[in-house]
C-alpha positions in Angstrom: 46.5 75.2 183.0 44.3 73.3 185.4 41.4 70.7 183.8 38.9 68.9 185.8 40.6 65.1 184.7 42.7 66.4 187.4 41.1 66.1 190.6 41.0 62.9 192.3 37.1 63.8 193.3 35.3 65.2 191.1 33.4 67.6 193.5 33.2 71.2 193.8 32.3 73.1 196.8 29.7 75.7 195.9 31.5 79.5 196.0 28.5 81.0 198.6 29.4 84.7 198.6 28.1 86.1 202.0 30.2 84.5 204.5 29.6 80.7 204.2 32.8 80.3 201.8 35.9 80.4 203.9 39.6 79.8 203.1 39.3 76.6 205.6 36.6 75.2 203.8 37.3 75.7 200.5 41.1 74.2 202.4 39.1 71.0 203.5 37.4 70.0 200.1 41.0 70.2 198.3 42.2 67.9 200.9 39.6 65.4 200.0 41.0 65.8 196.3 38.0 68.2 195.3 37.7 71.9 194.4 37.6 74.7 196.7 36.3 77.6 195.9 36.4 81.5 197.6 33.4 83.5 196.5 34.5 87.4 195.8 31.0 88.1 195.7 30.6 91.2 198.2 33.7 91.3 199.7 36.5 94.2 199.0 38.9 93.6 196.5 41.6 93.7 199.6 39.5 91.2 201.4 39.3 88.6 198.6 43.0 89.0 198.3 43.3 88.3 201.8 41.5 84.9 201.5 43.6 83.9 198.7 46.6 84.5 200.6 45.2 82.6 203.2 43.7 79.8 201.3 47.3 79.7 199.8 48.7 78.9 202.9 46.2 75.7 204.0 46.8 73.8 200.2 48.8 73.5 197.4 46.3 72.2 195.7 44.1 74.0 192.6 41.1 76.0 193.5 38.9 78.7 192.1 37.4 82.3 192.8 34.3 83.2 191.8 33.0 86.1 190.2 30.0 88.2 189.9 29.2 89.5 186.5 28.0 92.9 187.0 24.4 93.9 186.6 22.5 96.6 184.1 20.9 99.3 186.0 17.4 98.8 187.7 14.4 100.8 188.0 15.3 103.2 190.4 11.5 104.0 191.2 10.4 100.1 191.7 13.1 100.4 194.2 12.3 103.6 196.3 8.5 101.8 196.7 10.3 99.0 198.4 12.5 100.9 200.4 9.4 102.4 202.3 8.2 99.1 202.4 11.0 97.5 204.5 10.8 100.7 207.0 8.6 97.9 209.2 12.2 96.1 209.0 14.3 98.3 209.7 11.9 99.3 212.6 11.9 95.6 213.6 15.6 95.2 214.3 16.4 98.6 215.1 18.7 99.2 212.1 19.0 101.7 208.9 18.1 101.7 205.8 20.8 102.8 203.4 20.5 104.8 200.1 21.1 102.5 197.2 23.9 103.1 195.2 22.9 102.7 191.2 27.2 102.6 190.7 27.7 99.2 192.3 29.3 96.5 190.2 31.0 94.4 193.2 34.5 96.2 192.8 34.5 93.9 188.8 37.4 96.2 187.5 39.6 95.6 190.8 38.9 92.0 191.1 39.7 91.2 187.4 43.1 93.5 187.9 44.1 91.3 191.0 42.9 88.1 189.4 45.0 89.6 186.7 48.2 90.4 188.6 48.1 87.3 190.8 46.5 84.3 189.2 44.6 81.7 190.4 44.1 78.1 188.9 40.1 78.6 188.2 38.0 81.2 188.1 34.3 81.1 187.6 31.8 83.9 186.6 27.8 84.1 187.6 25.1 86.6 186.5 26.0 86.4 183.3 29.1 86.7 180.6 32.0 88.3 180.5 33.6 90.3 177.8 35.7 88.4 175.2 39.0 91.1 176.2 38.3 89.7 180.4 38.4 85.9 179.0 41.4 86.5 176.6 43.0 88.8 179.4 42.5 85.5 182.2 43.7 82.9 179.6 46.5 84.5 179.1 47.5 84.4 183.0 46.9 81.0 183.2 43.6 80.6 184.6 40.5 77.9 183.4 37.3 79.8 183.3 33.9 78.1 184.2 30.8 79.8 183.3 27.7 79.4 185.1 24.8 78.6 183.1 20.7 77.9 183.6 20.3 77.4 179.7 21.1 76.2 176.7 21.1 79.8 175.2 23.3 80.8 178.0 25.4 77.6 177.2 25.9 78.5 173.8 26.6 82.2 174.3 29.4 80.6 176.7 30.7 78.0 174.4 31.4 80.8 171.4 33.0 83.1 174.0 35.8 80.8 174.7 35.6 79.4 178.0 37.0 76.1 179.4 33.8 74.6 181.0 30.1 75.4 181.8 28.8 74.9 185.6 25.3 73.9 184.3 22.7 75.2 187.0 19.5 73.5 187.4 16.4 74.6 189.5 17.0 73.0 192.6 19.9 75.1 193.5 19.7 76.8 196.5 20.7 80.8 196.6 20.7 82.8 193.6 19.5 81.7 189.7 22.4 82.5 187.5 20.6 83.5 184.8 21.8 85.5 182.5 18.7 88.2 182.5 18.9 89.3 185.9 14.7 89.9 185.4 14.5 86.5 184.0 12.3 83.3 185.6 14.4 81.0 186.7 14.2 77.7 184.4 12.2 74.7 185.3 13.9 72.0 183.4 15.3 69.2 185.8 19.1 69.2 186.1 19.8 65.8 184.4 17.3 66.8 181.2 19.0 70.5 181.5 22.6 68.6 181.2 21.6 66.3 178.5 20.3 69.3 176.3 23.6 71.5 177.3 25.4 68.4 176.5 23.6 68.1 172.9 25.0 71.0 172.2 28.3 72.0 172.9 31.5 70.0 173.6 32.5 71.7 176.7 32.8 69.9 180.0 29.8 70.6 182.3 29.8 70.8 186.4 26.5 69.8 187.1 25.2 71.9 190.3 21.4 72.8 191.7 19.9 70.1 194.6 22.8 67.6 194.6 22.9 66.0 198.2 23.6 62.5 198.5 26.4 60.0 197.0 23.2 58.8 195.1 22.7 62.4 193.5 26.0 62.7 192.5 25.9 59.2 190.3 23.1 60.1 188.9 24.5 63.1 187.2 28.1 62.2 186.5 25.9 59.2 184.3 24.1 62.0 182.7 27.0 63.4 181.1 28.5 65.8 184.1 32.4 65.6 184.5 31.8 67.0 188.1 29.3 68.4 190.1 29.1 71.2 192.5 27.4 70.9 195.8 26.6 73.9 198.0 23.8 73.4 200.7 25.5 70.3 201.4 28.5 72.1 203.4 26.4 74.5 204.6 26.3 73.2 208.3 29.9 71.8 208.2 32.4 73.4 211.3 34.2 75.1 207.9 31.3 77.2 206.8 30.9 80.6 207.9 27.3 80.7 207.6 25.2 82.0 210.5 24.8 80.0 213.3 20.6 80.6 212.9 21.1 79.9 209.1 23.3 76.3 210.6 19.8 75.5 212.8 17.2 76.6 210.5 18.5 73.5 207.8 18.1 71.0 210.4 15.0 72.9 212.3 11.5 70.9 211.7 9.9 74.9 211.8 11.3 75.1 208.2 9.4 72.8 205.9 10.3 73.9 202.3 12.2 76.2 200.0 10.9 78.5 197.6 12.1 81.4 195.3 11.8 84.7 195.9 13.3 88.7 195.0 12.3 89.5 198.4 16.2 90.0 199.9 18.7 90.8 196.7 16.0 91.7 194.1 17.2 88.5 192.2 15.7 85.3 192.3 17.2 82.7 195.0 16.0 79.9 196.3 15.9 79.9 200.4 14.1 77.9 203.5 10.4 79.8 203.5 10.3 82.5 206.4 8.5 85.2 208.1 10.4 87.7 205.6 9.3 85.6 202.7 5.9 85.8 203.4 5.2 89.3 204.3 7.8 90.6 201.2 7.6 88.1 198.4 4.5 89.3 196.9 5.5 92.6 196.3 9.5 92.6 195.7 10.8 93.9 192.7 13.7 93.4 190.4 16.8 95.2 191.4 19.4 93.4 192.1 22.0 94.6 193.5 20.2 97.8 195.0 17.6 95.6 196.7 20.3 93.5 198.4 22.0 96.6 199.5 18.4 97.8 201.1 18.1 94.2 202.8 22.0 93.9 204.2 21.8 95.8 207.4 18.7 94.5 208.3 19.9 90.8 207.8 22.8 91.5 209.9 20.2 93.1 212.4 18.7 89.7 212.4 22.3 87.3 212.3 22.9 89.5 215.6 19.9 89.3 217.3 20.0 85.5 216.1 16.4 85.8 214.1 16.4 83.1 211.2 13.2 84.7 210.2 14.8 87.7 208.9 17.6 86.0 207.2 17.6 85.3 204.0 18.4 81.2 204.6 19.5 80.5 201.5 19.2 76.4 200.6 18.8 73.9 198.0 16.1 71.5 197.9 18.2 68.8 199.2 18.9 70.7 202.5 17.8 67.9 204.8 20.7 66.2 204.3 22.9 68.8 205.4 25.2 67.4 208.3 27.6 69.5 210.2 29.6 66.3 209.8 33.5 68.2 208.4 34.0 68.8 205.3 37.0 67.0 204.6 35.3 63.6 205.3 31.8 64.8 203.6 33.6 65.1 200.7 35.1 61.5 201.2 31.7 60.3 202.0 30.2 61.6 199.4 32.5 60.7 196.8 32.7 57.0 198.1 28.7 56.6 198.2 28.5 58.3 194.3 31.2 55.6 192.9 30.2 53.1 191.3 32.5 50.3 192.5 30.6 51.7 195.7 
């Protein structure tokens, strides 16, 4: 079974479901002797085992697919008030607004069966926990399972469900709070105090992730007790992400001054550059993730193809200046050599 003393970098690219996780990128970070990761998040079971058969054919080398935990039903009123409310979208980019479907659990049962029937080295799960029979079933193929966590709580529920290691989430993490309670506030306790009280209380080894930019980031936490850390935002604008090209321009575009939280796209809190979407829908979005997400997906690929960043949801850490579209082979290199400490 795979264990984090064995990569040569201790970094992992961020699994970003949506598009910006490809098999070449997560291809390129391996390379550099870090983690890739494919994000199942979204896609079809048939297209995630697509990826893996692709990724399979850039590396030899370990990776990991990550998973969304599924979600307990929403209020399906809350969400038919917001539906009428996006109708000024929908008028805006000329697209429709679906009918939510209350049944949608990202395709969990077929993804765990593949996962199941053709193994991977890691697999990670986000949104919450899950069963003990999923963990026992995954161990038993071989794979190391990563939880993602925003608490200690969520760290000890984790730690007694048998997993190999906790991807501890702090605040500053661009796209979605993994929180456990998909209703839940995101945490506001800084990432090295959030490892250091993880670390207090379980044995497990943690990925430190949320805001991590710069080689100086990355020390900082690896000295806080992190084995690895896991950068997202970072790769964002790198020629191996598949994130829009107006998502690529809004991180580097003076216009976009600050991220902030906000329901307003998936019904789920996630942290994104500030835009015209944010500021006429914030106030009154609701909790119902996924169904809200559903609502909000043809109208921010409306706006990808009619290459409006102010109706995307621009997902980004708080480190997103730094983003470079330098490759992601040699980020990770540079990275890695500005974090050492012979450095």
């Amino acid at each position: 079974m795979f264990d984090l003393t064995e990569l040569r970098t201790p970094i992992v690219v961020a699994p970003m479901a949506g598009g910006p996780s490809t098999p070449a990128l997560a291809a390129a970070v391996c390379r550099a002797g870090g983690l890739g990761f494919l994000a199942a998040g979204y896609k079809t079971p048939d297209a995630l085992a697509e990826q893996i058969e692709d990724l399979r054919g850039r590396t030899d080398a370990p990776f990991g697919v990550n998973l969304f935990v599924p979600q307990p039903p929403p209020d399906l009123s809350a969400i038919a008030g917001y539906r009428e409310e996006l109708r000024s979208e929908a008028d805006r980019y000329g697209a429709s607004l679906p009918e939510p479907d209350p049944g949608d659990d990202d395709g969990w049962g077929e993804k765990i069966a593949l996962l199941l029937a053709d193994p991977v080295p890691v697999v990670s799960f986000t949104f919450g926990l899950p069963s003990a029979e999923v963990v026992a079933d995954l161990h038993g193929v071989g794979s190391y399972l990563v939880a993602t966590v925003t608490s200690v709580a969520e760290a000890q529920a984790a730690d007694r469900l048998g997993v190999d290691a906790l991807c501890v989430q702090g605040p500053d993490a661009g796209g979605h709070s993994g929180t456990h309670d998909p209703d839940a506030d995101p945490g506001a306790t800084p990432l090295r105090e959030l490892l250091g009280a993880v670390g207090g209380r379980t044995s497990l080894p943690l990925i430190a992730a949320g805001g991590l930019a710069t080689g100086a980031d990355i020390a900082a936490v690896l000295r806080a007790g992190a084995r690895a850390v896991q950068l997202g935002t970072a790769y964002l604008r790198t020629p191996e992400s598949g994130a829009k090209p107006a998502h690529k321009r809004a991180l580097a575009d003076p216009r976009f001054t600050t991220t902030v939280m906000t329901r307003a796209f998936s019904g789920r809190y996630a942290r994104g550059l500030r835009n015209r979407f944010i500021d006429e829908h914030d106030a009154t979005a609701v909790a119902g993730y996924p169904l809200v997400n559903q609502l909000t997906q043809p109208l921010r690929a409306a706006a990808a193809a009619q290459d409006d960043p102010d109706g995307l949801s621009l997902w980004a850490g708080t480190g997103y200046r730094h983003a470079t579209d330098t490759p992601a082979e040699s980020l990770t290199a540079e990275l890695w050599d500005a974090a050492r400490p012979e450095a």
